[in-house]
C-alpha positions as CSV (number, residue, x, y, z in Angstrom):
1,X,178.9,284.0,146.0
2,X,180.3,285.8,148.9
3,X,178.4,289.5,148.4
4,X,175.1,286.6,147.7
5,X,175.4,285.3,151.2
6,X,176.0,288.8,152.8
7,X,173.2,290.1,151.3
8,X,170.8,287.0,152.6
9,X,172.5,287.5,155.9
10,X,171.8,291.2,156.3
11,X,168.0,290.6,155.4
12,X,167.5,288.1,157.9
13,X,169.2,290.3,160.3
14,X,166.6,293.2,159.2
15,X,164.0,290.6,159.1
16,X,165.2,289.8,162.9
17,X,165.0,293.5,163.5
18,X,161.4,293.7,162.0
19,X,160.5,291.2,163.8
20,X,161.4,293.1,167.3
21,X,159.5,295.9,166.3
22,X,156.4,294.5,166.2
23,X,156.8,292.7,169.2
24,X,157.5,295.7,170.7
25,X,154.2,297.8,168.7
26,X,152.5,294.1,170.0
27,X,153.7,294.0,173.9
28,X,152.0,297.7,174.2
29,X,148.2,296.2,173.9
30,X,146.6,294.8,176.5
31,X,145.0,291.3,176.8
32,X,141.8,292.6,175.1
33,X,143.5,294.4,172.4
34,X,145.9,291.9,171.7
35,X,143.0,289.0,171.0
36,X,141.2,291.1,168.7
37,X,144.6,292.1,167.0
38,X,144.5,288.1,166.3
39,X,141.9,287.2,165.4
40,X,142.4,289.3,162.4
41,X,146.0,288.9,161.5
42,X,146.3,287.5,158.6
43,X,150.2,287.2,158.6
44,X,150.8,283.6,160.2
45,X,154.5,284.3,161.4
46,X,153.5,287.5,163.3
47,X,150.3,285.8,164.8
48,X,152.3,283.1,166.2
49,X,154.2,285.6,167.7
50,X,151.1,287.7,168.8
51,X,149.7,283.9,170.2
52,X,152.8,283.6,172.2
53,X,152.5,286.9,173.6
54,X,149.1,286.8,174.6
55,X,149.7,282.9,176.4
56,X,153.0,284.7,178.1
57,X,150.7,287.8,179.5
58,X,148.1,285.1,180.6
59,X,150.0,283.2,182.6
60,X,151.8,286.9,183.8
61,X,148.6,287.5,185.0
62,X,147.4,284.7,186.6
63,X,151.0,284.5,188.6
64,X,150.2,288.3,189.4
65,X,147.1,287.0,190.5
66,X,147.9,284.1,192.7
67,X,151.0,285.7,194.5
68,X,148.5,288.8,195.0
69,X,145.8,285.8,197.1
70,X,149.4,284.2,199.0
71,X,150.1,287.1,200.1
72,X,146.4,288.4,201.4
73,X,146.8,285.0,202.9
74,X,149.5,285.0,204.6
75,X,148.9,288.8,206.2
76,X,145.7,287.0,207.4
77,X,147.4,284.3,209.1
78,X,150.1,286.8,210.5
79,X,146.9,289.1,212.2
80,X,146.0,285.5,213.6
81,X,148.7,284.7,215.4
């Protein structure tokens, strides 16, 4: 029972490990890449993590985005004054 419950144990450690990889393999694309890479995934636990990463580098770039207009802003306002 004991070598039973090692061996699930070490494949959901490898799984774990899999899992890391790709997210690694996916975190190289860029936003473009990554929406075509799911919408033809056809494994649902790695396009859930592919969905995930794509909403994360969204809103990544949207903060990139905003801070980007603050600061433009706020080097405006500094010239004014």
């Amino acid at each position: 029972m004991l070598v039973l419950f090692q061996v699930a144990r070490e494949k959901a450690v490898m799984n774990e490990l899999e899992k890391i990889q790709i997210i690694q393999q996916l975190n190289k694309l860029d936003l473009q890449e990554l929406q075509a890479y799911i919408s033809v995934c056809e494994t649902v636990i790695i396009k859930k993590i592919a969905v995930q990463l794509y909403n994360s580098k969204v809103k990544a770039k949207r903060t990139l985005e905003t801070n980007q207009k603050l600061q433009y802003y706020k080097s405006l306002i500094s010239k004014c004054y």
